[in-house]
C-alpha positions, 0 to 999 in steps of 0.5 A: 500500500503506498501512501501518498505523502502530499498533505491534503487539504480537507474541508467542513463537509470532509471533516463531518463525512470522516467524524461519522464514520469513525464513530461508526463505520457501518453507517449507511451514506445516505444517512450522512448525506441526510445528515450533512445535506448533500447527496450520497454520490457525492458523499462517494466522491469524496471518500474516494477522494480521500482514499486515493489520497491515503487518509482512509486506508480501509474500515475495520471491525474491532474485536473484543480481545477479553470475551475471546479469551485474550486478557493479557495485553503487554508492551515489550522492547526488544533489545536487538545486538546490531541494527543491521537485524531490525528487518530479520526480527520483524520477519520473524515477530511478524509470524507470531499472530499474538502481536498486534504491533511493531513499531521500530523506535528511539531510545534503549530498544530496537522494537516496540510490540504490543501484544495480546495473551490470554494471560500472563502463562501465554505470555511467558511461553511466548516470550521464551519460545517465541520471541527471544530465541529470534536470532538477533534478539539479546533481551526483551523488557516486558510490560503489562497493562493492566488496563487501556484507558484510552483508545481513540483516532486523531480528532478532526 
């Protein structure tokens, strides 16, 4: 997917077509279209606008991680021995499905991922058969949230 690195200039009908789709993806066009007071084609006009332009990337459904079993979320920096392994890793954290994830970062670590576990005995399975057998990895630094307080998209 390539993102077209233009900013775009979006305008009031923009904005309110965006904010009720973030609030519900599912909501039908024409009930924004009413809502605004412009017709449904043009509603499609402008999303495909901003598609074509990278500001949607897609819609999704958002899955409740805690009614599926999965009650453990951590945050954990890896640590990697050299730089040169950051693309190896990634390979291979990209093959653990429980990793929701992967940010490269500044600072102490290397990698940043976010993980999902159905508790903390998942967790240390995977961290010590998983994770920190990757080669190149020289430690890991767990944490565990113990709740998300917030969890929002940029305001517009």
């Amino acid at each position: 997917m390539k993102i077209n690195q233009l900013q775009i200039e979006i305008d009031g009908i923009d904005k309110e077509i965006l904010r009720n789709l973030m609030e519900d993806a599912r909501k039908p066009i024409l009930q924004i279209a009413n809502k605004i007071g412009i017709s449904g084609a043009a509603i499609h006009q402008r999303l495909k606008k901003l598609e074509d332009a990278g500001v949607i990337s897609g819609s999704k459904f958002i899955i409740n991680n805690k009614v599926l079993g999965y009650k453990t979320m951590a945050f954990i920096g890896v640590y990697l021995e050299k730089a040169a392994n950051n693309s190896e890793a990634v390979k291979e954290l990209r093959k653990i499905p429980e990793i929701l994830e992967c940010h490269y970062t500044t600072g102490n670590w290397s990698i940043l991922i976010k993980i999902i576990c159905k508790d903390n005995e998942h967790l240390m399975q995977l961290l010590n058969t998983k994770i920190q057998p990757i080669d190149g990895v020289s430690r890991t630094e767990t944490f565990i949230s113990l709740d998300q307080q917030i969890e929002r998209q940029i305001q517009l």
